[in-house]
C-alpha positions in Angstrom: -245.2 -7.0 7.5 -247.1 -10.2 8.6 -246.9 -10.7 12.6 -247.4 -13.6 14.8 -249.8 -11.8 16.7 -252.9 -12.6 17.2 -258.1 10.0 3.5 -257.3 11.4 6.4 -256.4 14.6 6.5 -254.7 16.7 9.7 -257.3 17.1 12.1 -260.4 16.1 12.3 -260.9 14.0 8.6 -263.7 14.4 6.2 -266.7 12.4 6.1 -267.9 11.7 2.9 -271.5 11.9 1.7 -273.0 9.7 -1.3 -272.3 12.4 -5.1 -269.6 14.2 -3.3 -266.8 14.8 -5.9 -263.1 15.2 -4.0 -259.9 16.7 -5.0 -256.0 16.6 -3.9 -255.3 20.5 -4.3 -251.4 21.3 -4.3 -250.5 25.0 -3.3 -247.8 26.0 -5.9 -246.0 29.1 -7.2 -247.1 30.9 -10.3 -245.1 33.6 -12.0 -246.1 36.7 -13.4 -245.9 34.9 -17.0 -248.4 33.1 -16.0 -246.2 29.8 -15.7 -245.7 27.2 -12.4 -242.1 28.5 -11.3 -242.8 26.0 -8.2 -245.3 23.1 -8.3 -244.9 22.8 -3.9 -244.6 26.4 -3.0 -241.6 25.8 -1.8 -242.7 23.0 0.5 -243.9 25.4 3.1 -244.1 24.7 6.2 -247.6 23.0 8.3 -248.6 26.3 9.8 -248.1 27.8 6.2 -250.2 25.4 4.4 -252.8 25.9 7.1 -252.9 29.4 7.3 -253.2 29.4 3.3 -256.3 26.8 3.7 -258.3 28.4 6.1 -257.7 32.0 4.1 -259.3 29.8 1.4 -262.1 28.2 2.8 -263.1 32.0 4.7 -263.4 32.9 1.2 -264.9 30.4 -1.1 -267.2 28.5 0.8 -270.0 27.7 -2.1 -269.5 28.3 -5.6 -273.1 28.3 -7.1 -274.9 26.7 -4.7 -272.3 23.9 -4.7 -270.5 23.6 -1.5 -266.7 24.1 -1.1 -265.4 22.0 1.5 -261.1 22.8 1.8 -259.3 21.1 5.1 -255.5 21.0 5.3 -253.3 17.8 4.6 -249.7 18.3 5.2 -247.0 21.3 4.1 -248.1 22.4 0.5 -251.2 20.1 0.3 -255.0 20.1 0.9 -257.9 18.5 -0.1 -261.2 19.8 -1.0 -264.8 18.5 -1.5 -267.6 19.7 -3.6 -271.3 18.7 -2.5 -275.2 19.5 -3.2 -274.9 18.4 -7.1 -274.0 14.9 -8.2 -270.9 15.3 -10.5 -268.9 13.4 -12.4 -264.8 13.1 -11.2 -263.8 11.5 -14.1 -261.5 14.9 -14.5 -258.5 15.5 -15.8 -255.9 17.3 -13.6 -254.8 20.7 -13.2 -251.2 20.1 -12.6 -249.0 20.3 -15.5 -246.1 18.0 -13.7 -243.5 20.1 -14.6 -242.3 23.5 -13.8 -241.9 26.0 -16.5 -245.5 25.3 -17.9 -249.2 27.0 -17.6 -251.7 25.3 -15.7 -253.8 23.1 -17.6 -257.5 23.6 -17.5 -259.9 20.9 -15.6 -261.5 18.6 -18.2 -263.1 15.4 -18.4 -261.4 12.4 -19.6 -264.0 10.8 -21.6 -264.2 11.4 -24.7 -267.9 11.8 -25.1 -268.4 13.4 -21.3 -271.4 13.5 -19.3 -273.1 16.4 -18.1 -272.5 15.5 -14.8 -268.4 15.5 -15.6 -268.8 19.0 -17.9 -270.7 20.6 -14.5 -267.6 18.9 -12.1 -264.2 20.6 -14.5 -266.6 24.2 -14.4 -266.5 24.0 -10.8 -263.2 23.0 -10.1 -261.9 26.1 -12.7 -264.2 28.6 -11.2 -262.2 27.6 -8.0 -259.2 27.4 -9.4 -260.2 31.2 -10.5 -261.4 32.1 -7.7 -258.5 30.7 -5.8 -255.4 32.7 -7.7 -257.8 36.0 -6.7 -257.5 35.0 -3.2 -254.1 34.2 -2.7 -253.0 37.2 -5.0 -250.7 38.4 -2.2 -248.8 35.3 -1.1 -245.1 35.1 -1.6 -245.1 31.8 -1.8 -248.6 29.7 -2.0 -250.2 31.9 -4.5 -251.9 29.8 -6.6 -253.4 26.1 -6.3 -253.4 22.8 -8.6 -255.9 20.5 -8.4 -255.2 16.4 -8.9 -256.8 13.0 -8.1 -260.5 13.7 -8.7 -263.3 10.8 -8.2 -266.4 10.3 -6.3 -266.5 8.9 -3.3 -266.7 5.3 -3.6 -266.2 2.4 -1.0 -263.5 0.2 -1.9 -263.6 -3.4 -0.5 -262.9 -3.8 3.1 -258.6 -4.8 3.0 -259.1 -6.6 6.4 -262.3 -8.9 5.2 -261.0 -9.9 2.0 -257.9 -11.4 3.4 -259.4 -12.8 6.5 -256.8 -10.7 8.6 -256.1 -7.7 10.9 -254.5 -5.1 9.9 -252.6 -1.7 10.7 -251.1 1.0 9.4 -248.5 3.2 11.1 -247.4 6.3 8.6 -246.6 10.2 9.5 -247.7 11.3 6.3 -251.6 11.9 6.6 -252.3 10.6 2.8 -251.0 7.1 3.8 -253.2 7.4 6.4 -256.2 7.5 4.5 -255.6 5.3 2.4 -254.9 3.1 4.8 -258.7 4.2 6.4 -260.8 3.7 3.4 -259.1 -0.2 2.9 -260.3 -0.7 6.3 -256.9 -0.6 8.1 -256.6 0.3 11.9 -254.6 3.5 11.8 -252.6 4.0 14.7 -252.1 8.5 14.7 -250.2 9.5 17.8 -248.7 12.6 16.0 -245.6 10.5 14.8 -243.3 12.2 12.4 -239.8 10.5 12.6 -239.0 7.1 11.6 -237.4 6.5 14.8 -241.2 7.5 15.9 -242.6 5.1 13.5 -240.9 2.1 14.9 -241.5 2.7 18.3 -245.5 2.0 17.1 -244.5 -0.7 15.1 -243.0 -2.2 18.1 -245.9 -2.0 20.2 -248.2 -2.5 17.8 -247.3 -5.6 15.8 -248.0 -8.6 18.6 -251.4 -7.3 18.1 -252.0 -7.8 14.2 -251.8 -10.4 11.1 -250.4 -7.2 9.1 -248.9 -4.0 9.4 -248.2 -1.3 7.1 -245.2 0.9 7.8 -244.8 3.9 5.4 -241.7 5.7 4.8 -242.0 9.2 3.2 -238.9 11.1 2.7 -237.2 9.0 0.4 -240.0 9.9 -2.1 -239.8 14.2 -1.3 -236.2 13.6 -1.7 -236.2 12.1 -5.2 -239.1 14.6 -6.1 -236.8 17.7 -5.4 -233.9 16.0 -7.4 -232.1 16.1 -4.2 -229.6 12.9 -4.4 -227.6 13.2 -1.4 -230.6 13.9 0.9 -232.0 10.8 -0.7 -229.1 8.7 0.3 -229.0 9.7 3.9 -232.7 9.0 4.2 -232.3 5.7 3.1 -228.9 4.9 4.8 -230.5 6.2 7.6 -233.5 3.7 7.4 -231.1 1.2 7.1 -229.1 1.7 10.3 -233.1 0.9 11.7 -233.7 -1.5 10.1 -232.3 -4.0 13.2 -235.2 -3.3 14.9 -237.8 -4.6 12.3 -235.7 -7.8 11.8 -235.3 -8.2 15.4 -239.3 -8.3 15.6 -239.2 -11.6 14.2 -241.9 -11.5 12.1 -242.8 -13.9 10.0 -242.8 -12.3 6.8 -241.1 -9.2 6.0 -241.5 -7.3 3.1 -239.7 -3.9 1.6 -240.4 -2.4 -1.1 -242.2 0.8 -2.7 -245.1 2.1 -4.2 -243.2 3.6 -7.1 -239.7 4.8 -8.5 -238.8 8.8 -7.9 -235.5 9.0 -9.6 -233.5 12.0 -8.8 -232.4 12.3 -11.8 -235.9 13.4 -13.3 -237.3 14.7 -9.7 -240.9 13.1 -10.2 -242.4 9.6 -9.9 -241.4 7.2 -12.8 -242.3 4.1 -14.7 -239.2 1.9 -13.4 -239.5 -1.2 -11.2 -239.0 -1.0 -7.8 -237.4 -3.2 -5.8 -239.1 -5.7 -4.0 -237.8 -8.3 -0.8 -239.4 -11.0 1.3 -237.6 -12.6 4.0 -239.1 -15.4 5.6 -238.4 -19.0 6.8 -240.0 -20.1 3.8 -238.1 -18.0 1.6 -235.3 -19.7 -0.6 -232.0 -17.6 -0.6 -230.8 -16.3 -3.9 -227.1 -14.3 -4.7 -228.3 -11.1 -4.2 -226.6 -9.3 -1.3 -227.1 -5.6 -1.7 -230.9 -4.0 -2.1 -231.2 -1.8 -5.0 -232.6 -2.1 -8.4 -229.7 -3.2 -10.2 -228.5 -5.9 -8.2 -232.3 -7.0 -7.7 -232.0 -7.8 -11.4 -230.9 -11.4 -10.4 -232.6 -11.6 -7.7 -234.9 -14.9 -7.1 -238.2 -13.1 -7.4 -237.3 -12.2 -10.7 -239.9 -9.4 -12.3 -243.7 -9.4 -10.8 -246.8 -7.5 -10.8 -248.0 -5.6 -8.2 -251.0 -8.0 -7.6 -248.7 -10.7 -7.3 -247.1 -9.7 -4.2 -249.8 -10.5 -1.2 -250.2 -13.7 -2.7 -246.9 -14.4 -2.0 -246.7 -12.7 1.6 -249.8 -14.9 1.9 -247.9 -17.9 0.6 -244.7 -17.3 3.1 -246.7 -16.9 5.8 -248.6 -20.1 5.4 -252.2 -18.3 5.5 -252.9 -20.3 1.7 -255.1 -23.6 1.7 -253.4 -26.3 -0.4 -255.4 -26.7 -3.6 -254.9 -30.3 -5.1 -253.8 -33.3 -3.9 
C-alpha cells in the first residue's frame, strides 16, 4: 500500500554476528516407526512452543565448541543459530514436506561441497540427534526439523533503494523480520487479529510512502487442508476490507506471496492473484478476486519483480525516460 503521507522472533530478536549460520527449526511429531505423523506438532500452542524451546536450549547449549543459540518464534516454530566456526548454509533441509516420511538428513546442496558446508549439515544432525533425545517424552513436540539455512548476509536496504519510507504491520513474527532485515519500520504492539492489524494501519499510514500489511491465516488454513476455515478467513478479510479502501491511498495492492491450495495442504507453484487499484489504473471486466476470473484480468500474467515497478508507476514516483 503506497500512502500520501509524508527475523524477529518473539521477544527480544537475535543479533546476528559476521559466519553465524541460522536455521528455521519446526517442532513436529515423529512416530515410533520412525516416520513424521505431524510436521507442526499439532500447532501447539505459544506457551507450548516456548516451554519446548527453552527445555532445548537448557540442554544443548554448544555442540563442540560451536554455540547453540535456540529462541522461540511463534506456536510450533523456532529458530536457532550456530556461532564460533565459519560454516557454510548452503544446506539442504531436514523436513521431508510431507507426512508419512523419515526425516531427511542435513546435507549440502552443492555438489562438490566445501568443508565449511560438510562441518555446518554435521552440526545441524548432531542437533537434530541431540534434540529427539531431549524431547523423548513430549506428547506432542518430540522431535524438530530444521529448514531455511544461510549465513547471515545483509540484503539491500528496501527503504534506500526505492527512495521511500516504509512499514510493516504483521502478527506473525517471521513477516516481521523480514520486514527488519529489508530495512522496514516494524510497528510490534503485540497485534494478533486483523481487526488489530488495521487499527495500525490506520494510524500508521499518513506517516509513510509504503506499508506492508500481512495476513496469515489464509496460508495455515490452506496448509492444514482446512477449506471452509479458509473461506471464512478470507470472507472475513473481505468484510474489512472498507476500511483499507476508505484510507484513500493512492495505490493499493493485494495479493500473496504464494498459492496454498487446500486441496494439497502445502505451498504450490500456481499464480496468485494479483490487484492494483489506483486513479491511474484502467478498469478491465473482472469483477470477482480469485484466480480464475483473474485469468482476464488487465494485468494479464507477470513476474514477481514486475510488480513494484508498477506500484511505482501508479503512484507517479517514476521519472519519464524519453521525450
Amino acid at each position: 500500500m503506497i500512502g500520501r503521507g509524508v527475523l524477529d522472533t518473539a521477544g527480544t530478536p537475535f543479533v546476528f554476528e559476521p559466519g553465524d549460520m541460522a536455521s528455521r527449526l519446526n517442532f513436529a511429531t515423529l512416530a515410533s516407526d520412525g516416520t513424521i505423523s505431524d510436521r507442526r506438532a499439532g500447532r501447539i500452542p505459544d506457551e507450548e512452543g516456548k516451554r519446548v524451546t527453552d527445555l532445548l536450549a537448557e540442554n544443548i547449549k554448544e555442540i563442540e565448541g560451536v554455540q547453540v543459540l535456540l529462541q522461540h518464534v511463534k506456536e510450533y516454530r523456532a529458530a536457532a543459530i550456530f556461532r564460533g566456526k565459519q560454516l557454510d548454509g548452503r544446506l539442504c533441509d531436514s523436513d521431508p514436506q510431507k507426512t508419512g516420511l523419515k526425516p531427511l538428513e542435513v546435507a549440502p546442496t552443492q555438489e562438490n561441497p566445501t568443508s565449511e558446508a560438510e562441518e555446518g549439515a554435521r552440526l545441524a544432525n548432531t542437533f537434530i540427534a541431540r534434540a529427539k533425545e531431549v524431547l523423548a517424552e513430549e506428547a506432542k513436540a518430540n522431535f524438530v526439523m530444521m529448514r531455511g539455512f544461510d549465513i547471515y548476509d545483509p540484503l539491500p536496504n528496501f527503504c534506500e533503494l526505492f527512495k521511500w519510507r516504509a512499514c510493516a504491520v504483521a502478527a506473525y513474527p517471521m513477516y516481521k523480520g523480514v520486514a527488519k532485515l529489508a530495512g522496514m519500520r516494524v510497528i510490534e504492539e503485540g497485534q494478533s487479529t486483523v481487526e488489530e492489524e488495521l487499527d495500525l494501519v490506520e494510524r500508521e499510514l499518513p506517516n509513510t510512502d509504503f506499508l506492508f500489511l500481512h495476513i496469515k491465516k489464509t496460508d495455515s488454513m490452506g496448509e492444514d487442508g482446512n477449506f471452509q476455515g479458509k473461506v471464512e478467513v478470507i470472507e472475513h478479510f473481505d468484510r474489512l476490507l472498507p476500511r483499507l479502501v476508505d484510507l484513500q491511498p493512492n495505490v493499493l495492492c493485494i495479493t500473496g506471496d504464494h498459492s496454498t491450495p487446500c486441496s494439497l495442504a502445502s505451498h504450490s507453484w500456481h499464480p496468485v492473484p494479483i490487484c492494483i487499484a489506483a486513479k491511474t489504473a484502467r478498469m478491465d471486466g473482472c469483477q470477482t478476486f480469485g484466480e480464475t476470473s483473474f485469468l482476464t484480468g488487465g494485468l494479464g500474467r507477470i513476474k514477481s519483480t514486475d510488480v513494484l515497478p508498477l506500484l511505482l508507476a501508479h503512484a507517479e514516483r517514476l521519472m519519464k525516460y524519453g521525450a
